[in-house]
C-alpha positions, 0 to 999 in steps of 0.5 A: 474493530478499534484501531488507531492511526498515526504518521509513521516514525523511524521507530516504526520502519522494522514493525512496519517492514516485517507486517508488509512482507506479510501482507504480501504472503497473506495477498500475493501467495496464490501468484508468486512462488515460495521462493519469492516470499523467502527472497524479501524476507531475507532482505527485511534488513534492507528494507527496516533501513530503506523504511528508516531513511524514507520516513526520517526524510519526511516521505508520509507513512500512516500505520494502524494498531489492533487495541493489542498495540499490533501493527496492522496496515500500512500506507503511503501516498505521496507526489505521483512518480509517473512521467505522465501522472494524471494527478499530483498525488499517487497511492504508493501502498495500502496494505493491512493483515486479512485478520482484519479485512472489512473493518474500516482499516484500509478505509482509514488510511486511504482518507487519511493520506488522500483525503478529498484530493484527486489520486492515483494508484498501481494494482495487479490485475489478478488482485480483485479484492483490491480493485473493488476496494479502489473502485468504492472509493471512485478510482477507476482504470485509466487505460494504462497497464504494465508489467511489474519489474522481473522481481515481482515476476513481471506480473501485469498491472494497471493504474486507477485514478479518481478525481477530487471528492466533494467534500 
């Protein structure tokens, strides 16, 4: 597939916005109600404006386009948030559209945010696609789980991490 990568900017916070709500109904439908889907979707103005300030204060987003010019995945990285990080640099998000599943798109921007550094990521435990993903690209779980926030219906989690690449 033909797509093309480059840094987020403010412009992008609405596209991006509406396309992760999506990636998550396309993902996450099987383990989180309707309701759910409905709630972030009400809330997309907040968060086009959250996206707005994060990427206006320089917090790195790397989006991809179909040859349409559609957004069609979205990913973040940045210093790890974990009080105990077992690396500066943590994954915050990797999402593209199942329309485009297996076509170097989410291997792009992984490269593209991580490079060859050490990283480290939260995934779902039910979320087998992704976790095989991650362990091709020599992330594996460290041990540590938790329960995401009451929003995400508390679902359980787990932290994968991977040492520096060999170039």
């Amino acid at each position: 597939m033909d797509f093309t990568l480059r840094p987020a900017t403010v412009d992008d916070a609405e596209a991006i916005a509406i396309m992760h709500v999506q990636s998550w109904r396309e993902s996450y439908a099987r383990l989180l109600p309707p309701e759910f889907f409905a709630e972030q979707e009400a809330a997309l103005p907040n968060r086009i404006e959250r996206y707005r300030a994060s990427i206006a204060a320089g917090q790195p987003r790397m989006i991809a386009h179909d040859p349409d010019g559609g957004l069609v995945g979205i990913a973040a990285a940045g210093p790890g948030r974990d009080p105990d990080s077992p690396c500066d640099l943590e994954l915050f998000m990797l999402y593209t559209l199942e329309r485009i599943h297996g076509r170097g798109v989410g291997q792009a921007l992984v490269d593209a945010l991580l490079g060859n550094d050490a990283a480290y990521l939260w995934v779902l435990d039910d979320n087998p696609r992704a976790q095989a993903f991650y362990r091709r690209n020599g992330f594996v779980p460290d041990g540590k789980r938790q329960l995401c926030d009451p929003s995400w219906h508390s679902l359980p989690e787990h932290r994968m991490v991977r040492p520096a690449v060999e170039p």
